[in-house]
C-alpha atoms as an extended CHARMM CRD file, in Angstrom:
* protein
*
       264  EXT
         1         1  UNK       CA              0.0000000000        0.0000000000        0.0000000000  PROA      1               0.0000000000
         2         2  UNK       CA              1.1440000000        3.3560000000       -0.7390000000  PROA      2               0.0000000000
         3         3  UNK       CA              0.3980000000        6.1970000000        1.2920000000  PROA      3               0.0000000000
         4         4  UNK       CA              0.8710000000        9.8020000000        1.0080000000  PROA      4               0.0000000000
         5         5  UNK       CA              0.6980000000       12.2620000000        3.2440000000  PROA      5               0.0000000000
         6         6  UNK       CA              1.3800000000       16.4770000000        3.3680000000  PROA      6               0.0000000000
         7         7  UNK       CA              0.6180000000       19.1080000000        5.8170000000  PROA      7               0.0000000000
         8         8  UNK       CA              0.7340000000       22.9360000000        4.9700000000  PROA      8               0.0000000000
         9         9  UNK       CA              0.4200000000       25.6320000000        8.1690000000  PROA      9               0.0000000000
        10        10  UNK       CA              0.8060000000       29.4730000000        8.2150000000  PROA      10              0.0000000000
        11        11  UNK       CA              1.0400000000       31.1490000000       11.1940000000  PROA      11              0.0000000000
        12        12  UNK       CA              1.6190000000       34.8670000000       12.0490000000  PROA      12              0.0000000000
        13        13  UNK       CA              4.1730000000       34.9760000000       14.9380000000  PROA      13              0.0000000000
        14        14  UNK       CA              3.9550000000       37.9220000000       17.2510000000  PROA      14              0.0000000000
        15        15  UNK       CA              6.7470000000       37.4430000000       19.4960000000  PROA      15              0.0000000000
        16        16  UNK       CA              9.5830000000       35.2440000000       18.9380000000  PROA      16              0.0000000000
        17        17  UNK       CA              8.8110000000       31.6730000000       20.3050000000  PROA      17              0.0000000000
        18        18  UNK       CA              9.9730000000       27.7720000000       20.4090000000  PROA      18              0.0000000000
        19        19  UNK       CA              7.6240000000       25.7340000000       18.2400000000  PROA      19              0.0000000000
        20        20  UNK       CA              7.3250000000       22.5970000000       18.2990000000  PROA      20              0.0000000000
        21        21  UNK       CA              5.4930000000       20.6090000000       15.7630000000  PROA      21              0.0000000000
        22        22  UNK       CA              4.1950000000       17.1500000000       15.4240000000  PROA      22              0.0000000000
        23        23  UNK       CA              3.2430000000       16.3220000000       11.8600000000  PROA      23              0.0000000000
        24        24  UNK       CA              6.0190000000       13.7780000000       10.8120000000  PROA      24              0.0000000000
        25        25  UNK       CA              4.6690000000        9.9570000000       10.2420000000  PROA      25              0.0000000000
        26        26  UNK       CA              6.4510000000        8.4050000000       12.7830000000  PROA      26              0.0000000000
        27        27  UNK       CA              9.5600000000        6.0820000000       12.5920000000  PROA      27              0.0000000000
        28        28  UNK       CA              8.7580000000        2.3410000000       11.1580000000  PROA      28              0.0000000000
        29        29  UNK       CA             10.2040000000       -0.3800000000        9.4550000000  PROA      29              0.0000000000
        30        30  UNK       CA              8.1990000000        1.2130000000        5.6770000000  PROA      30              0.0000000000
        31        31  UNK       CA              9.8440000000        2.9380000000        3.0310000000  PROA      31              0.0000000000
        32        32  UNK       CA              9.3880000000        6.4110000000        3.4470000000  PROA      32              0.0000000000
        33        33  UNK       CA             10.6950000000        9.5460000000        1.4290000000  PROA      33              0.0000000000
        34        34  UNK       CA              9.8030000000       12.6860000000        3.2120000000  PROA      34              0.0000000000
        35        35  UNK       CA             10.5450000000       16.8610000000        3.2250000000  PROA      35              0.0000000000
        36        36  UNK       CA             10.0030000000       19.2850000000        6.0820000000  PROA      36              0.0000000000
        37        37  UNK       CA             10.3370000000       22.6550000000        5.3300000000  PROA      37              0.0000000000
        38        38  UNK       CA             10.0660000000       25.3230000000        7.5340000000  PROA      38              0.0000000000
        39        39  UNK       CA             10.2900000000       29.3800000000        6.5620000000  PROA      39              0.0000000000
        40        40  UNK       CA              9.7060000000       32.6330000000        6.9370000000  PROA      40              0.0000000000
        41        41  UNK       CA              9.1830000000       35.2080000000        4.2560000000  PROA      41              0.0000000000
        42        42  UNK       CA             13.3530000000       35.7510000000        3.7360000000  PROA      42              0.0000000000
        43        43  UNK       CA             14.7200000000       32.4290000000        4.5250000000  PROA      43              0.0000000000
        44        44  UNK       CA             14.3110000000       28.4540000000        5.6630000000  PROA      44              0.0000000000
        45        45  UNK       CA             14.8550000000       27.7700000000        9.7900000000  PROA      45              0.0000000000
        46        46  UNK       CA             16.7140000000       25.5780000000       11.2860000000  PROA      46              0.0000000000
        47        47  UNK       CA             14.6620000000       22.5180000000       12.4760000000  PROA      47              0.0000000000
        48        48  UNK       CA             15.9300000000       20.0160000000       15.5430000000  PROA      48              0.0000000000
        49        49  UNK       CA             14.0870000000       16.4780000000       15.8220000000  PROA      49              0.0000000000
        50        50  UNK       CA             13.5540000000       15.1160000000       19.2370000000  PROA      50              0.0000000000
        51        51  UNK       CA             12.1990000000       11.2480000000       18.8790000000  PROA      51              0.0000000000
        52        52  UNK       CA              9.3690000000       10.4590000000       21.4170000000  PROA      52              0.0000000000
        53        53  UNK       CA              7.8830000000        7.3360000000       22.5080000000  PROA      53              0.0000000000
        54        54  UNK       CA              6.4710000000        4.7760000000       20.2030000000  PROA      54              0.0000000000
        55        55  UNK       CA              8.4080000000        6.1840000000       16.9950000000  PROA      55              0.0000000000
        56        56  UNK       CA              7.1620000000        9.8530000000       17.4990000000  PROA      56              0.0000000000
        57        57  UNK       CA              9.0170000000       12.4340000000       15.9800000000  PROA      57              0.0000000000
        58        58  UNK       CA              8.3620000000       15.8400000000       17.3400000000  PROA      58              0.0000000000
        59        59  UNK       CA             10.3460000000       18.9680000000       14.8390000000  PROA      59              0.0000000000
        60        60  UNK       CA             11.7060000000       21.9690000000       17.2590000000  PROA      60              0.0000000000
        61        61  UNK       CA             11.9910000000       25.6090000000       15.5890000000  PROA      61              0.0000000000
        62        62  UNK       CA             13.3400000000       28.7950000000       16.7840000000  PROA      62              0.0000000000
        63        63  UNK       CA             10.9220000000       30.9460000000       15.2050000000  PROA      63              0.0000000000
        64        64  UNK       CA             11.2240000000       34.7880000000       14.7540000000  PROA      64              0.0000000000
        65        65  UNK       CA              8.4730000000       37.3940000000       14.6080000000  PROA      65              0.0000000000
        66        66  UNK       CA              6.3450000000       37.2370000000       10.7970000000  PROA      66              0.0000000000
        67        67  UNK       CA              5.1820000000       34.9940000000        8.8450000000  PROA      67              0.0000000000
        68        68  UNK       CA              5.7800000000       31.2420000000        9.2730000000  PROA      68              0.0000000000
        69        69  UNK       CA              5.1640000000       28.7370000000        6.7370000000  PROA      69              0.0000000000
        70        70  UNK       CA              5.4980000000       24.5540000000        7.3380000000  PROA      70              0.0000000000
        71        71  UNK       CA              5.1320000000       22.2840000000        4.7110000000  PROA      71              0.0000000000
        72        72  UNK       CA              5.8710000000       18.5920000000        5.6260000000  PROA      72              0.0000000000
        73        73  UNK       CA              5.3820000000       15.8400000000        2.9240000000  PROA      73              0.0000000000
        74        74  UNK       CA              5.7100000000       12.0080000000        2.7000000000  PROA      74              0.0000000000
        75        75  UNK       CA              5.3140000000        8.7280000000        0.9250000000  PROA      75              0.0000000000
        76        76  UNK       CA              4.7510000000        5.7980000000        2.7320000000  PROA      76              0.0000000000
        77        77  UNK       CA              4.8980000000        2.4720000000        1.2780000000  PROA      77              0.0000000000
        78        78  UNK       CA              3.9960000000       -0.8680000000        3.0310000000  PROA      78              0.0000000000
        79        79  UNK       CA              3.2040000000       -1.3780000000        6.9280000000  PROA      79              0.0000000000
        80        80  UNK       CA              4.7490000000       -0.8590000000        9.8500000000  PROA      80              0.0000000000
        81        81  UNK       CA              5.3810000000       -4.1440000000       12.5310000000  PROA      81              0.0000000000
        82        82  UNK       CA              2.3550000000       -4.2390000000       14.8430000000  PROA      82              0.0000000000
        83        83  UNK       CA              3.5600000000       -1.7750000000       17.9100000000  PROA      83              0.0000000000
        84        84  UNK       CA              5.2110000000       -3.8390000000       21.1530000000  PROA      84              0.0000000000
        85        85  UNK       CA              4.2330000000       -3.6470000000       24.5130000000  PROA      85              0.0000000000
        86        86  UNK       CA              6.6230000000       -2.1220000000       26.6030000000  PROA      86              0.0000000000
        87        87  UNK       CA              6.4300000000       -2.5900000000       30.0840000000  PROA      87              0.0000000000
        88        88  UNK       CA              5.5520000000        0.6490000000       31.2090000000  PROA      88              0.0000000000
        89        89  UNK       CA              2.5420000000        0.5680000000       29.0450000000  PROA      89              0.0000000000
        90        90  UNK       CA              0.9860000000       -1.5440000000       31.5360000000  PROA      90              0.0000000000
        91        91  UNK       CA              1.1750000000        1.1790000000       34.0870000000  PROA      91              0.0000000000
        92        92  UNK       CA              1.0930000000        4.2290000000       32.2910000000  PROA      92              0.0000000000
        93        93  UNK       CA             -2.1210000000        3.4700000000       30.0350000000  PROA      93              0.0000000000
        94        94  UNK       CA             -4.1490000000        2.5910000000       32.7220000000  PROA      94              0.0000000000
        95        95  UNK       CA             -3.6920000000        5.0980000000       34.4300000000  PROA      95              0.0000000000
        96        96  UNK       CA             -6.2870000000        8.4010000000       34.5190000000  PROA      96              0.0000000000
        97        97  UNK       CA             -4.4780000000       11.1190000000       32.4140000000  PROA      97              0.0000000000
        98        98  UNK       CA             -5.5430000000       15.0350000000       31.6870000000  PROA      98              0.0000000000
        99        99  UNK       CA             -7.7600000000       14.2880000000       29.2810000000  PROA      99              0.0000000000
       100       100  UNK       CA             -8.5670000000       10.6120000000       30.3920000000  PROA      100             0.0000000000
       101       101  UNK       CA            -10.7070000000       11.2660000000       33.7530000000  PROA      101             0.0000000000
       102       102  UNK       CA            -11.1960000000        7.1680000000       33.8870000000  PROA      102             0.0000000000
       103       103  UNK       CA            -11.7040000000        7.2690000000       37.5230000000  PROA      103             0.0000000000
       104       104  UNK       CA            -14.6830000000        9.4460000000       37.4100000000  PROA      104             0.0000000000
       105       105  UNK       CA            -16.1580000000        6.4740000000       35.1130000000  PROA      105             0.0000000000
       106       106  UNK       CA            -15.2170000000        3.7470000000       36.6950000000  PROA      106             0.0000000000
       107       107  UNK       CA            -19.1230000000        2.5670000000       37.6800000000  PROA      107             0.0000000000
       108       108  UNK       CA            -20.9060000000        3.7860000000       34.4000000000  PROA      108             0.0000000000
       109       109  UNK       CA            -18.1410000000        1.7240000000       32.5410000000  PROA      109             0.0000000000
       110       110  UNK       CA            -18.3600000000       -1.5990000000       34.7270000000  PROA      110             0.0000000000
       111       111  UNK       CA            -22.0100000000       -1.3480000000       34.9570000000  PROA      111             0.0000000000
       112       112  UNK       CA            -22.1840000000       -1.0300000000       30.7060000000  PROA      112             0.0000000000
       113       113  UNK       CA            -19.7320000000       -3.5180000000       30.2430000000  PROA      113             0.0000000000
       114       114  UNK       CA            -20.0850000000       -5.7700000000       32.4500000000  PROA      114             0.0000000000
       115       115  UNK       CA            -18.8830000000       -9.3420000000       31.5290000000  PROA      115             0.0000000000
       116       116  UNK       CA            -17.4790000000       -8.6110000000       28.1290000000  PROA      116             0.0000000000
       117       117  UNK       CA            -13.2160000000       -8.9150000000       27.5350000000  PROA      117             0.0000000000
       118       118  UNK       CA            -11.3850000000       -8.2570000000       24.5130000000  PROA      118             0.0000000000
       119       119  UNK       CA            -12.5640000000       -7.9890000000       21.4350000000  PROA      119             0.0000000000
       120       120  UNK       CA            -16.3750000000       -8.2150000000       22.8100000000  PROA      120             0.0000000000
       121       121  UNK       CA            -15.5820000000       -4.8900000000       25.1590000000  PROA      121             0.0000000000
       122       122  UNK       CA            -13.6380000000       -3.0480000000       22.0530000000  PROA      122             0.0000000000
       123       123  UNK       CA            -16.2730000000       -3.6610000000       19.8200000000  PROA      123             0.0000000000
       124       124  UNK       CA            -19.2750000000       -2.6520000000       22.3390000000  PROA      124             0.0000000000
       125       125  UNK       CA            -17.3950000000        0.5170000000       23.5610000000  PROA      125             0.0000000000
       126       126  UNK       CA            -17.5810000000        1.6310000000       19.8060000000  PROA      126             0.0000000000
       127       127  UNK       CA            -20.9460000000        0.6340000000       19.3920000000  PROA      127             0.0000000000
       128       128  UNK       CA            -21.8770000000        2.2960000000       22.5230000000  PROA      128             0.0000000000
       129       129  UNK       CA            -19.8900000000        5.8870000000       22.0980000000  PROA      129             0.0000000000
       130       130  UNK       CA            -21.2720000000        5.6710000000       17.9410000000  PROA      130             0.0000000000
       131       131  UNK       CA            -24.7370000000        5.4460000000       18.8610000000  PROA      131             0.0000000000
       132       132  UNK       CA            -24.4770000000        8.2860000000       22.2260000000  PROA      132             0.0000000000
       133       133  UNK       CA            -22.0010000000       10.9590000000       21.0010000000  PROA      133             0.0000000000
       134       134  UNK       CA            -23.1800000000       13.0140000000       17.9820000000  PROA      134             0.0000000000
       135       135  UNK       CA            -20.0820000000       14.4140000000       15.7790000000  PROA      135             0.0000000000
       136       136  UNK       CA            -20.0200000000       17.9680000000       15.4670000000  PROA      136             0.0000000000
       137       137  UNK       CA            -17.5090000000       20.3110000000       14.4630000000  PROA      137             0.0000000000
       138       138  UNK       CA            -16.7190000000       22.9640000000       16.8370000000  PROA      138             0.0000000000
       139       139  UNK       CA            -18.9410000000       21.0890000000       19.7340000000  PROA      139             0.0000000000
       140       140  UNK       CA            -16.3350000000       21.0910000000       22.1290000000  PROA      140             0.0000000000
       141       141  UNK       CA            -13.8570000000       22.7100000000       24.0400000000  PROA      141             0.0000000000
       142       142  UNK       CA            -10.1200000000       22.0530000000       23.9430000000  PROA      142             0.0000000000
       143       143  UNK       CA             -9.8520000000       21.7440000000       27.7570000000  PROA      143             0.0000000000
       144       144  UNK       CA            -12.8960000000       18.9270000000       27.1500000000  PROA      144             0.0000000000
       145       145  UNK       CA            -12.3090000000       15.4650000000       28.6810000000  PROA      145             0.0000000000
       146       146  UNK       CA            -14.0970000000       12.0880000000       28.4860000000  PROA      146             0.0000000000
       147       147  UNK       CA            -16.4480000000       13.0990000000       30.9730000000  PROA      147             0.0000000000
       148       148  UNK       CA            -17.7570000000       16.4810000000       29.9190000000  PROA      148             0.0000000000
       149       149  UNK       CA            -17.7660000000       14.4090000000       26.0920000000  PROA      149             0.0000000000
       150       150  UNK       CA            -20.0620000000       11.8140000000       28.0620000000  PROA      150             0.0000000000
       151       151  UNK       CA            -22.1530000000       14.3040000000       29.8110000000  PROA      151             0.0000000000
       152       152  UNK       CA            -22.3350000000       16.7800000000       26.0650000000  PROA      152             0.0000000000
       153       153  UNK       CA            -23.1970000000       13.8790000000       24.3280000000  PROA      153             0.0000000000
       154       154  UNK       CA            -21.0050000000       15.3570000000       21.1660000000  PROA      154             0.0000000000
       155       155  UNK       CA            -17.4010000000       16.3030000000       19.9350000000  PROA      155             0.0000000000
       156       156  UNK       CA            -15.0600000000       15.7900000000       17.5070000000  PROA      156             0.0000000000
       157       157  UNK       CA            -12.3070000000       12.9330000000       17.1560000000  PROA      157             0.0000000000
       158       158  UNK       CA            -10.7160000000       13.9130000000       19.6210000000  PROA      158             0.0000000000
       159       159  UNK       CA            -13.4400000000       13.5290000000       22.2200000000  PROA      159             0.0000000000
       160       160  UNK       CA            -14.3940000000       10.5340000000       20.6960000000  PROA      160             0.0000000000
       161       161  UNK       CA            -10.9290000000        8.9560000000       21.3540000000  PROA      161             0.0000000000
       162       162  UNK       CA            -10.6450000000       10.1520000000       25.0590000000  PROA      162             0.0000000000
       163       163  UNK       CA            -13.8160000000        9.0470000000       25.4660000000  PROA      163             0.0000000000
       164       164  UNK       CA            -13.1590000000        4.9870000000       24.0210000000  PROA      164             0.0000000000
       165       165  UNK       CA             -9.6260000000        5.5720000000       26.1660000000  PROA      165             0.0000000000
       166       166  UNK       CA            -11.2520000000        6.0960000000       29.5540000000  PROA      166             0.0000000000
       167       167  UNK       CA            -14.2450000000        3.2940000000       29.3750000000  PROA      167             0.0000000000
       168       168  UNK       CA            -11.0680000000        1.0200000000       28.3120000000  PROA      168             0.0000000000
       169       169  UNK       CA             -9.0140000000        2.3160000000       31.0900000000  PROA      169             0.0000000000
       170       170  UNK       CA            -11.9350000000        2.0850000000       33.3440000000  PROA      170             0.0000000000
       171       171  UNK       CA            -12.5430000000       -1.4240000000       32.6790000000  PROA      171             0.0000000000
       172       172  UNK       CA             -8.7010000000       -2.4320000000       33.1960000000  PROA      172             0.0000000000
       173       173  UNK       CA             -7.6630000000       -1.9290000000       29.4080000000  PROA      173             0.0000000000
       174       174  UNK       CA             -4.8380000000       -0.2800000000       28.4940000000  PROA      174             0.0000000000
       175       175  UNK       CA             -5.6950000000        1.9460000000       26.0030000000  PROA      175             0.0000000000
       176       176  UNK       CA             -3.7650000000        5.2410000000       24.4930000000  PROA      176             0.0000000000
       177       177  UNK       CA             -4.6120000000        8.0190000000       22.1730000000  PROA      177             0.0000000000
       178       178  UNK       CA             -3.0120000000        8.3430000000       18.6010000000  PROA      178             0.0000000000
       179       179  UNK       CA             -2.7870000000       10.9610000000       16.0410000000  PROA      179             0.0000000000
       180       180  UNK       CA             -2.6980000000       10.1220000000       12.6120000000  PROA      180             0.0000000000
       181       181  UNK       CA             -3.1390000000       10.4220000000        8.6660000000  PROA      181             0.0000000000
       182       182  UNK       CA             -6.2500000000        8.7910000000        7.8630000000  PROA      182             0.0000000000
       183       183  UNK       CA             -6.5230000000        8.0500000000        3.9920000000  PROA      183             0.0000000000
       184       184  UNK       CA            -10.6120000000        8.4180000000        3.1890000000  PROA      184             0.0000000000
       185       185  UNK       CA            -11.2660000000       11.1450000000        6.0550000000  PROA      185             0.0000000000
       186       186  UNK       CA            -14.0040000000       13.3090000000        5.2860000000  PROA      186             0.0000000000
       187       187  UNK       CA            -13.7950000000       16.2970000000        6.0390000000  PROA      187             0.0000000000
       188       188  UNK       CA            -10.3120000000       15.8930000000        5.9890000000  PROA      188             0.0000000000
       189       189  UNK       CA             -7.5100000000       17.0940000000        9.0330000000  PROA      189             0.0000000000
       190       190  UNK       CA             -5.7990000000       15.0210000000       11.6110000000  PROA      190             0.0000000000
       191       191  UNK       CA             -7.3990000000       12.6130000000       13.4100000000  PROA      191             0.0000000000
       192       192  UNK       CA             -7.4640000000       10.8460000000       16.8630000000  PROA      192             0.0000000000
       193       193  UNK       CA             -8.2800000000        7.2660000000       17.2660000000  PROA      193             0.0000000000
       194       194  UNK       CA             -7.6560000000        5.2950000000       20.5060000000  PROA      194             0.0000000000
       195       195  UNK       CA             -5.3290000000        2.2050000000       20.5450000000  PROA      195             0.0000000000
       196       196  UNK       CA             -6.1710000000       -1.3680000000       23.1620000000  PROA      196             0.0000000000
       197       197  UNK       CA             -4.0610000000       -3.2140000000       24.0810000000  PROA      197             0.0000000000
       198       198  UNK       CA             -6.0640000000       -6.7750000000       24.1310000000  PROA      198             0.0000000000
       199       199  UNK       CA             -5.1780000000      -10.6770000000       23.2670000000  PROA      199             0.0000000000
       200       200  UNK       CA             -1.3160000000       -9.6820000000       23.3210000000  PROA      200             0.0000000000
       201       201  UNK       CA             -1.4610000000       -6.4650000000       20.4290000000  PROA      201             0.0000000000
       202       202  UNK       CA             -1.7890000000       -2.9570000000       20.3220000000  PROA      202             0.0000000000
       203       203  UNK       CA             -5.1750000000       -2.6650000000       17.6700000000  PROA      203             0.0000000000
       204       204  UNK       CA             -7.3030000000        0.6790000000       16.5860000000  PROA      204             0.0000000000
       205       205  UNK       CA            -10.7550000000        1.8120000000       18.1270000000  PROA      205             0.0000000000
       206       206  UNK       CA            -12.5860000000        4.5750000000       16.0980000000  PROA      206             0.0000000000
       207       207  UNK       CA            -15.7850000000        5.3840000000       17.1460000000  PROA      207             0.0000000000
       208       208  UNK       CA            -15.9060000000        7.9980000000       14.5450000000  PROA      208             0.0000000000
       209       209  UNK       CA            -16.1090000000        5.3030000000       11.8090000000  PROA      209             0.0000000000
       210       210  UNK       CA            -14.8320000000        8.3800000000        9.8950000000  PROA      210             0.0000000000
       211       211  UNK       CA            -11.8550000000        6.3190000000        7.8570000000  PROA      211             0.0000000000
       212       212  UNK       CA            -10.6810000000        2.8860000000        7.3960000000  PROA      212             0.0000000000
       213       213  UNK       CA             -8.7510000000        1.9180000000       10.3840000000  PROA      213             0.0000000000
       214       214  UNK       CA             -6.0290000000        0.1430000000        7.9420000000  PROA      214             0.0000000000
       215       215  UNK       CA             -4.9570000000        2.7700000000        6.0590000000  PROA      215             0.0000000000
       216       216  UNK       CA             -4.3860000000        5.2840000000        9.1990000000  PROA      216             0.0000000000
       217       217  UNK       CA             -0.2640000000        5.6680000000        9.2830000000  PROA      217             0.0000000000
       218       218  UNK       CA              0.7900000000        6.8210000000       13.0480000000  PROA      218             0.0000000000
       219       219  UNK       CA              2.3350000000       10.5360000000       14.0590000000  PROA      219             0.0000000000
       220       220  UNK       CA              2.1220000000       10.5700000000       17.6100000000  PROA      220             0.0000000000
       221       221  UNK       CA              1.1350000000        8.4140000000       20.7310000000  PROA      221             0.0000000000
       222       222  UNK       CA              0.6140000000        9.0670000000       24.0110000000  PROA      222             0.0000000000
       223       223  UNK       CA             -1.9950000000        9.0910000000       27.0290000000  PROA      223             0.0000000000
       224       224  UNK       CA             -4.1620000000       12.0860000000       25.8750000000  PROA      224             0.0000000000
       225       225  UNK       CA             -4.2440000000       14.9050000000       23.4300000000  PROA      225             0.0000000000
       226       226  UNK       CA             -1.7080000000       16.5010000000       26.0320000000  PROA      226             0.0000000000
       227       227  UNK       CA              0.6670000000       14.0650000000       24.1350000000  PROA      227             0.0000000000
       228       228  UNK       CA             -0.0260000000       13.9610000000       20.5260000000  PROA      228             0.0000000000
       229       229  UNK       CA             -0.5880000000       17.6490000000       20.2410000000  PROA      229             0.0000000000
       230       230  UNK       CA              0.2720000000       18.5800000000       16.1290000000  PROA      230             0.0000000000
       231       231  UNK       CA              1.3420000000       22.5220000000       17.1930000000  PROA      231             0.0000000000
       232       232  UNK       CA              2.7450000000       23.9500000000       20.7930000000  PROA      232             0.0000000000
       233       233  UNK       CA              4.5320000000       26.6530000000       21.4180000000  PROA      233             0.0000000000
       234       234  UNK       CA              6.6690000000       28.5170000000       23.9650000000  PROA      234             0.0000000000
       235       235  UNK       CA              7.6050000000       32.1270000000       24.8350000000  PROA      235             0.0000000000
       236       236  UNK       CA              5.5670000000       34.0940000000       22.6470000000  PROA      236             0.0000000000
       237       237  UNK       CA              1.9510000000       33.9080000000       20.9180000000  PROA      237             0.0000000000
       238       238  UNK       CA              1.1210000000       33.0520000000       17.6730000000  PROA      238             0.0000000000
       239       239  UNK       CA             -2.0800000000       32.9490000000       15.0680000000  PROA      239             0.0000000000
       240       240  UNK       CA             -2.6870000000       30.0370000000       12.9520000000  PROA      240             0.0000000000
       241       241  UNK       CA             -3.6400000000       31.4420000000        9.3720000000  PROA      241             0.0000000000
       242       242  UNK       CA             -4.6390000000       28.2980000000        7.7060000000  PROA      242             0.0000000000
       243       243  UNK       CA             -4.0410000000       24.4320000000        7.9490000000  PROA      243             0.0000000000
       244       244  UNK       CA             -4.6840000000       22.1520000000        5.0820000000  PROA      244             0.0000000000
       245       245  UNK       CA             -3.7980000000       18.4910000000        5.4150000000  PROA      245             0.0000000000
       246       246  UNK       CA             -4.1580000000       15.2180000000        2.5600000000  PROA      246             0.0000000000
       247       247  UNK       CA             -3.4830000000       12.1690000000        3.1450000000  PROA      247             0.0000000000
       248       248  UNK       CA             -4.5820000000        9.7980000000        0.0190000000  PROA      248             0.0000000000
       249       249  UNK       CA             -3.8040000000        5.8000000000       -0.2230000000  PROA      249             0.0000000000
       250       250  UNK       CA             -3.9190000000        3.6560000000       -4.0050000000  PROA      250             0.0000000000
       251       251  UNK       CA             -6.0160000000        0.9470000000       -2.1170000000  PROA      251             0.0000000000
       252       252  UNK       CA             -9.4280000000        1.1860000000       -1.2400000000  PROA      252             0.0000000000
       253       253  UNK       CA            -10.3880000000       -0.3560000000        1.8130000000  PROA      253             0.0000000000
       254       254  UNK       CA            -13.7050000000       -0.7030000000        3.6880000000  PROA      254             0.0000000000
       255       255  UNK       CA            -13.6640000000       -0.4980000000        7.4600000000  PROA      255             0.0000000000
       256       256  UNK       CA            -17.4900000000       -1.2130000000       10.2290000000  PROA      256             0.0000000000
       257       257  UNK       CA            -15.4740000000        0.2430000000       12.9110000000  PROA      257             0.0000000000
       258       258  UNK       CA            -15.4450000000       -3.6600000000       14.3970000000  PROA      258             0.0000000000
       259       259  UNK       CA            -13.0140000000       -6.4020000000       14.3770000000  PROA      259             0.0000000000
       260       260  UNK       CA             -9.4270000000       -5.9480000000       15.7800000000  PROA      260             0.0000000000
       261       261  UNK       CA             -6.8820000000       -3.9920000000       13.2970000000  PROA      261             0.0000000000
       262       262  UNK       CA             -3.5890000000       -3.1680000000       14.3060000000  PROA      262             0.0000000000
       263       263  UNK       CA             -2.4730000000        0.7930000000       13.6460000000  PROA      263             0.0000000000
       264       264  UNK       CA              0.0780000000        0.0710000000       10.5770000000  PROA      264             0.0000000000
């Protein structure tokens, strides 16, 4: 399978800042051919990469007052291995996290679940969160977490993810939040999905059914959106301009949200 990706932002700095993006696929045993370039309006900045957990790649620029321009593209061809557990997983991904309030669900998710394991639970916490939460653009809040996205009843991936991670976590799963390209996305931007770890693999959960879960190619992973964040910055303010991100795959693939698929 071939998959390629490409991300264009423009931002108006205001004050000279550290920015730190995370829009690279992450590292993996595919072919890849990539470019990141990074500008202002006279010349190209210098860019640092700091690897994070799970193959992330996160791009660190000095950027000056004016106009800054990223453009990041990539072709992807073939799979990455199925991710490994690492020991700490166990801990860290059950854990409650920022975004991940799992101990405020703890009896909702037990009482809803109760009895199911493995693929059974993955499958009926996607079922569940597809048929309760409502996807709507601009529904939430960026300080949301799985609760208020239970209690709103709506959100965007995002929400949806936390929400699948913290009924898993709440019910013993580990379970983590990705970002990613997703290939057939409509309308199209990042996405979030949530990863479980059941039956000795890391596999996808998407109860956005928004894309096919096999053609989704990893950036970032990590306990929450606190983690997988594409844009932070430090020191100074900035205004994103506009965003535009593709991600197209020459395989067509059909995807009913059920089943266990690993993130490739």
């Amino acid at each position: 399978m071939l998959r390629s990706v490409a991300t264009h932002l423009s931002l108006d700095v205001h004050a000279p800042l550290e920015l730190l993006l995370s829009v690279a696929v992450a590292d993996g045993p595919y072919e890849r051919s990539e470019l990141l370039l990074v500008r202002t309006d006279d010349s190209p900045l210098d860019v640092q990469e700091i690897k994070t957990p799970h193959g992330g790649r996160i791009h660190r620029i000095l950027a000056p007052q004016g106009r800054v321009v990223v453009d990041y593209q990539a072709n992807v061809t073939g799979h990455a291995d199925p991710a490994a557990l690492e020991d700490v997983d166990l801990v860290e991904y059950r854990r409650p996290s920022r975004y991940v309030d799992s101990d405020r669900l703890l009896a909702f998710a037990r009482d809803q679940f109760r009895g199911l394991a493995g693929p059974d639970l993955l499958d009926a916490v996607v079922l569940w969160v597809s048929r309760h939460v409502t996807y709507l653009s601009g529904s939430s809040l960026p300080t949301d977490g799985a609760t208020d996205t239970l209690l709103k009843r709506r959100g965007v991936c995002r929400d949806f993810a936390h929400l699948v991670v913290a009924l898993l976590r709440a019910c013993d799963v580990p379970a983590r939040l990705a970002s990613v390209y997703a290939p057939g996305l409509k309308p199209m931007d990042f996405h979030a999905v949530a990863e479980a770890y059941v039956e000795g693999a890391w596999y996808v959960v998407d109860a956005t059914r928004l894309a096919p879960r096999a053609s989704l190619l990893r950036i970032a992973t990590g306990r929450d959106a606190t983690d997988t964040a594409f844009l932070s910055y430090y020191g100074g303010s900035l205004r994103l301009r506009s965003m535009t991100v593709t991600a197209v795959t020459d395989t067509r693939l059909e995807d009913d949200g059920t089943g266990l698929v690993p993130l490739r």
